[in-house]
TIKEMAR-241922 format. One record per residue (C-alpha): x, y, z; residue in one letter. Coordinates in steps of 0.05 Angstrom, whole numbers, plus 32768, in hexadecimal, padded with zeros to 4 digits. Layout:
N
XYZa...
END
This chain:
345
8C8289F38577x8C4089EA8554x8C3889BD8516x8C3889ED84E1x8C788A0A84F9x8CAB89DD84D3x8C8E89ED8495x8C8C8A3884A3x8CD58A3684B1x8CE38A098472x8CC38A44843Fx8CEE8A768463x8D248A4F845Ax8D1B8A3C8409x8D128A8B8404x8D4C8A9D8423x8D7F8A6D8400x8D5E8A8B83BAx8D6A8AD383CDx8DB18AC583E7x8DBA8A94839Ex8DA48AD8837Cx8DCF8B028399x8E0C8AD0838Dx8DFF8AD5834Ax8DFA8B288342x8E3F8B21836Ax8E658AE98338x8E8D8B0682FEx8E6E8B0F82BCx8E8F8AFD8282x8E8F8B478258x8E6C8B50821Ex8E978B6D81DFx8E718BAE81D0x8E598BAD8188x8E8D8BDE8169x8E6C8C228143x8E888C1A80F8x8EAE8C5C80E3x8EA58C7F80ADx8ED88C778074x8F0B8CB28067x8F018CE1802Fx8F4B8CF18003x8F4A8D3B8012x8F938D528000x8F7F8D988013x8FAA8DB87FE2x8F7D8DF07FD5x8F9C8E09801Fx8FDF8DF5800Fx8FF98E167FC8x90248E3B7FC6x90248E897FABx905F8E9A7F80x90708ED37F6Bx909F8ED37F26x90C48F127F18x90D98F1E7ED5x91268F047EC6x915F8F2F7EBDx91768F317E7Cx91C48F3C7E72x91FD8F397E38x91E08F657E06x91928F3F7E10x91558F697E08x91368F6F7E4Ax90F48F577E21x91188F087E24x911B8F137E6Ex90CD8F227E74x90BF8EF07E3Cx90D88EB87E68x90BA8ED27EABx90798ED97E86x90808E887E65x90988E777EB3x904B8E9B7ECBx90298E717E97x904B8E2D7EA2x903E8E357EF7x8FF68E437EE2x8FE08E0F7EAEx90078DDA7EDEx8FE08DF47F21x8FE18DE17F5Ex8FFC8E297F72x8FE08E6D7F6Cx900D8E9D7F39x900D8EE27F49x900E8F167F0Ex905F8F1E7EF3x90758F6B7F0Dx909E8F9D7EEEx90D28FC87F09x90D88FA97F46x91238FB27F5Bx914E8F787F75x91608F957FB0x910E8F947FBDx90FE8F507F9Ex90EE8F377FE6x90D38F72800Ax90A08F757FCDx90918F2E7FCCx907E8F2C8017x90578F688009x90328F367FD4x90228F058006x90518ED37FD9x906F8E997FF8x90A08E927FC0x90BD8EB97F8Bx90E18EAE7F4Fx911D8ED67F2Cx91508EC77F06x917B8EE67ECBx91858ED37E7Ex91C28ED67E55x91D78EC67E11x91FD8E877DFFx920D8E887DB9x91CA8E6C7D95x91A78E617DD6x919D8E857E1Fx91B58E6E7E61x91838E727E94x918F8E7F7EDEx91508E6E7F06x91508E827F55x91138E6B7F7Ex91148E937FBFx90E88E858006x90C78EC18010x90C58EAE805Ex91118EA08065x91278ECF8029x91568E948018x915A8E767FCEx913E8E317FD2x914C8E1A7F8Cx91778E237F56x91788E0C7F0Dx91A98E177ED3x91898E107E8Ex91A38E197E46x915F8E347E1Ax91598E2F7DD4x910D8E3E7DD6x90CF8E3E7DEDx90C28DFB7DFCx91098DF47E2Ax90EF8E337E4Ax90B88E117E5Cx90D88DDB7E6Fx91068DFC7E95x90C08E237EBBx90A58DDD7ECDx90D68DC17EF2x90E18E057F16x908E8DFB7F2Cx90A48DAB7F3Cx90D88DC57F70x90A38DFB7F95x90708DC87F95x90A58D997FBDx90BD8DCF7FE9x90718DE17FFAx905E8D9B8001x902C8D947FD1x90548D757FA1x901B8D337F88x90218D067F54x8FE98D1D7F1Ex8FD38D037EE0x8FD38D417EAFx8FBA8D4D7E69x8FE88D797E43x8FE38D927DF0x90248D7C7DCEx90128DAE7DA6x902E8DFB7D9Bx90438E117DE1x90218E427DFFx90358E987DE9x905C8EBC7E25x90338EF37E3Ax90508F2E7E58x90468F557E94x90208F8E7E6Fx8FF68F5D7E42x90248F637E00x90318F1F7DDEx907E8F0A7DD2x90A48EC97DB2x90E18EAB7DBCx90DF8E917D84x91088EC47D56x913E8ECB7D89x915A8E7C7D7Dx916F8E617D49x91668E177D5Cx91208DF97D81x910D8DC07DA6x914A8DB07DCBx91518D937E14x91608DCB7E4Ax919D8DB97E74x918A8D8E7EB0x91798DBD7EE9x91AB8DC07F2Ax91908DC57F71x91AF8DD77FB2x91C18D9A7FD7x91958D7F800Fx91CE8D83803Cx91EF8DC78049x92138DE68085x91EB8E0280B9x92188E4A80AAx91E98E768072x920B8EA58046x91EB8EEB802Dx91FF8F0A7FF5x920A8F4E7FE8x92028F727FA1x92438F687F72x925B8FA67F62x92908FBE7F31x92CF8FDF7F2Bx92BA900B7EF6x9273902F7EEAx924E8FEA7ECDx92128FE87EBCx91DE8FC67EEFx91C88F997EB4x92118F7F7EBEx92148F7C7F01x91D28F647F12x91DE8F197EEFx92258F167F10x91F38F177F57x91CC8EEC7F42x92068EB77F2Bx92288EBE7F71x91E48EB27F95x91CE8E777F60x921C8E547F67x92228E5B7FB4x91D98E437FBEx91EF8E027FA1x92198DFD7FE9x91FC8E2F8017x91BD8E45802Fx91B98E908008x919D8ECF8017x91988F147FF8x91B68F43801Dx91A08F7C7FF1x91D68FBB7FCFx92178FB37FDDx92298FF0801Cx925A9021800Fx92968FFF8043x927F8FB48053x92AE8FB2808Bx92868FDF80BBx923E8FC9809Ex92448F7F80A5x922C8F7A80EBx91F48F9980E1x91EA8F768099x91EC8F3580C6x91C98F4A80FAx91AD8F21812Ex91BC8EDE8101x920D8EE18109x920B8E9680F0x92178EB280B2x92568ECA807Ex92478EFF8047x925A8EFA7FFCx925E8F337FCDx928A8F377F91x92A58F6A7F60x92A58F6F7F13x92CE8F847EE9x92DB8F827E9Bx93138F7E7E71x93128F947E28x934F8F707DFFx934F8F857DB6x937C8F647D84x93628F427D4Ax932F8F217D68x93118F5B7D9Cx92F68F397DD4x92DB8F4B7E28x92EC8F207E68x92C78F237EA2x92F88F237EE3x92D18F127F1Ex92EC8F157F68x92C98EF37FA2x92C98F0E7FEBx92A58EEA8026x92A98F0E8065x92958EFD80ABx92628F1E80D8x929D8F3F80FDx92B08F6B80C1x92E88F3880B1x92FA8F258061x92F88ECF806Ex930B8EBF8023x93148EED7FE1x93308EC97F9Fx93258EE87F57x93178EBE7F12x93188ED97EC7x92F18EBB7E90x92D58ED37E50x928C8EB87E71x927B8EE07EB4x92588E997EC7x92918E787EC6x92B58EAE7EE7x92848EAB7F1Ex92828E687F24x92CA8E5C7F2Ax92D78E8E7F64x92968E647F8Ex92B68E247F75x92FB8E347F99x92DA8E4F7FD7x92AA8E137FE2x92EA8DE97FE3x93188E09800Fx92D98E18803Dx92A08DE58035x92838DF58074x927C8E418063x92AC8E51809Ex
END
């Protein structure tokens, strides 16, 4: 071996430990390196409730007991103008001669999601109001309320926590900071543009409305539609019309209601096809009659009698109640029914 050899062999040596050190150290585990995280942009409030109110549609309220059928209009028309001042929902224009028998068909036909009916009666110096919030999707009356009006201002009342209870149904019900006049409340405009006021038909003013009554959360899973009340004798539809209305209102408290539209000519054969494909169901109707006692003190009673039926064509329950009040008399017959059958059955 020559003399420069060694040293040869000593550089190839020194070179080959440093490439096998470098290659060691590509192969040992690296301790990672926390990426730097991209900040995100902070979230706008959008509540989006442009895309979300609801369209209600408010049909003017039957008036009955002797009532012009201008009261009924009157508070439709103070019901449009409340919904619209307080927002967050899109009012469509109040209708006229609309039948109840096509309050739905003409409200899906409006593109509505709600609508609003109702019917006013007299109560010595003051009105009862009956107001019926109906889904337009389900046809089923979603809320209920019970107020006694001595003017415009309970009226209005009476409007605002109607719009409270389809803003909660819709979801869109927010807690707002509004600015509101205390002063004169607004005129009640009606349908055809002609200016009315309460005012001359009470004789008392700025009183609390009766607290409003809603269904309960709760209710059997078994619906009931109702069928027109019709009566005994030739009545008038401006009688029979609020006696509907009661029975719907009273058995909403417990049931999930429907219209069911006029009353057929022999219930028994027509209320399969009445319930259709949805047999979890009963159907209510009612008829009216009224008894005229003179004497010295002349007087009229309302005598009321309830019949639910099954989808088979079967009567479940009939009971009859007489009062001097058709309310009462309505409400007396539903009363005795929701406690002998609670769960509709």
């Amino acid at each position: 071996m020559g003399k420069g050899q060694p040293l040869r062999m000593r550089r190839i040596f020194v070179v080959y430990a440093f490439c096998c050190g470098v290659a060691l150290l590509g192969a040992a585990p690296r301790t990672p390196v926390p990426p730097t995280p991209t900040p995100k942009p902070s979230p706008s409030v959008n509540l989006g409730l442009s895309s979300l109110n609801p369209t209600v549609l408010i049909y003017p309220f039957d008036a009955a007991g002797g009532l012009d059928a201008k009261v009924g209009t009157q508070i439709a028309a103070i019901f449009s103008r409340e919904f619209t001042t307080a927002g967050r929902g899109n009012v469509l224009p109040v209708p006229t001669g609309i039948q109840r028998a096509n309050l739905l068909t003409n409200a899906r036909a409006r593109k509505a999601d709600y609508y609003i009916t109702g019917y006013v009666t007299p109560i010595g110096d003051s009105i009862s109001v009956v107001v019926q919030v109906v889904s337009v999707q389900s046809g089923v009356i979603v809320f209920a309320q019970t107020a006694q009006v001595y003017g415009v201002n309970d009226a209005r009342s009476v409007a605002l926590d109607s719009h409270e209870a389809v803003l909660q149904l819709s979801g869109t019900s927010v807690s707002v900071t509004t600015t509101e006049s205390a002063t004169a409340a607004p005129s009640a405009e009606a349908s055809n543009g002609a200016q009315f006021s309460l005012g001359h038909l009470f004789s008392h003013h700025g009183r609390t409305a009766a607290p409003a009554t809603s269904a309960p959360s709760t209710r059997p899973s078994r619906g009931i539609i109702v069928i027109a009340v019709h009566g005994q004798s030739a009545l008038p539809t401006s009688e029979l019309s609020p006696a509907t209305a009661l029975l719907e209102h009273d058995l909403a408290a417990h049931f999930a209601v429907r219209s069911g539209g006029a009353a057929p000519a022999n219930l028994q054969t027509a209320a399969d096809s009445i319930c259709g494909a949805d047999r979890d169901n009963t159907i209510a109707t009612g008829t009216l009659s009224l008894q005229r006692i003179g004497g010295l003190r002349p007087h009229t009673k309302s005598v009321f009698t309830l019949q639910i039926w099954t989808c088979f064509g079967d009567v479940l329950y009939q009971t009859t109640a007489t009062d001097l009040d058709i309310a009462k008399a309505v409400s007396n017959t539903v009363s005795d029914y929701v406690t002998l059958h609670p769960s509709n059955g």
